[in-house]
C-alpha positions in Angstrom: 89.3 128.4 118.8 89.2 125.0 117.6 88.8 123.6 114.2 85.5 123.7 113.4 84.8 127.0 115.1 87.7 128.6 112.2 85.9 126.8 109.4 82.5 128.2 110.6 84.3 131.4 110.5 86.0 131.3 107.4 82.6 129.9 105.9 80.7 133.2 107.5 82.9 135.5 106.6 82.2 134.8 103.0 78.7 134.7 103.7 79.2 131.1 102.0 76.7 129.2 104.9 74.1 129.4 102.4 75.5 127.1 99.5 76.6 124.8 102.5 73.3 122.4 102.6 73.7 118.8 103.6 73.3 117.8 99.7 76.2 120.0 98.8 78.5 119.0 101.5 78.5 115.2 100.8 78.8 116.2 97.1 81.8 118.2 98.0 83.6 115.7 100.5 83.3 113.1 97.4 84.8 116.1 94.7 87.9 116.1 97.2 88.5 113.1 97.5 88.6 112.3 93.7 90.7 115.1 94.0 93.0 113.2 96.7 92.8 110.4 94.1 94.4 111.8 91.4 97.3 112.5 92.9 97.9 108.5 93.2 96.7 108.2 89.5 99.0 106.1 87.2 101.5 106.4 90.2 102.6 104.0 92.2 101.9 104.6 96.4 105.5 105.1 96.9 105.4 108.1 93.5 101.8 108.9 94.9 103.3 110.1 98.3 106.1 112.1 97.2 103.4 114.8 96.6 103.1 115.1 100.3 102.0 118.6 99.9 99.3 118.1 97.5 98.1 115.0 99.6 97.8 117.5 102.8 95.4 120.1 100.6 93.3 117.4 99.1 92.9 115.4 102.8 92.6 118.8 104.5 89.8 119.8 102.0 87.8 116.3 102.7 88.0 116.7 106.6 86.8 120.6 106.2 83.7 119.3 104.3 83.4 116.4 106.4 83.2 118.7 109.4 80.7 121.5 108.5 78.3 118.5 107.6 78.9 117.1 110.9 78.4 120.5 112.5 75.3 121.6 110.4 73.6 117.9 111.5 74.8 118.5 115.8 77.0 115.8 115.3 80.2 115.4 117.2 83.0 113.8 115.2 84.7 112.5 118.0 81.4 110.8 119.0 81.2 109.9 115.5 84.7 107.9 115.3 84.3 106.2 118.9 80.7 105.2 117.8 82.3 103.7 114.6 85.3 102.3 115.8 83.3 100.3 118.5 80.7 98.6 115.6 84.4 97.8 113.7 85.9 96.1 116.2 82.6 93.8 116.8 82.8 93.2 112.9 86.7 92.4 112.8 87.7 91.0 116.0 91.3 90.4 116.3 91.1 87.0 116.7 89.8 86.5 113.4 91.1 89.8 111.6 94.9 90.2 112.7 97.1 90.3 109.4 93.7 89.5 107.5 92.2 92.1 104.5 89.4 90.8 104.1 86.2 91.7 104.6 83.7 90.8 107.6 81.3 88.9 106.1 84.8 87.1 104.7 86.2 86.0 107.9 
């Protein structure tokens, strides 16, 4: 069973598919990330990441969201990433981008 399949499960189980609109989702990726946030607030990285286990709820909470809005919309995430990565590396060639932060419309 793979990841999404055990969400959807999970989710079912609970009979929670109902609260889980497209509205709610993206509200509740953005609530865990905040959540991710805070564990870096008034840290420093290097303090923020010493809460590993905290790190792995928060990020595991924003991937779980992220994939039941990709599922309830057909969309495959792997399709998704590919699709993305391959518009990024037409906006930040390496030529122009290697050891660079800034932005595209920067470089």
């Amino acid at each position: 069973m793979n990841s999404i399949d055990r969400v959807n499960q999970f989710r079912d189980e609970r009979n929670w598919r109902q609260f889980h609109n497209e509205k709610d989702l993206a509200l509740s990726i953005t609530l865990e990330a905040s959540e991710l946030l805070e564990v870096f607030q008034w840290k420093t990285a290097e303090e923020g990441i010493k809460d590993i286990e905290q790190i792995k709820d928060e990020l595991a909470d924003v991937l779980i969201y992220s994939y039941m809005l990709a599922d309830n919309l057909n969309l495959d995430i792997d399709e998704l990433i590919e699709r993305k990565l391959i518009k990024n590396n037409e906006k930040y060639p390496v030529a122009k981008s290697k050891d660079k932060k800034d932005k595209y419309t920067e470089l």
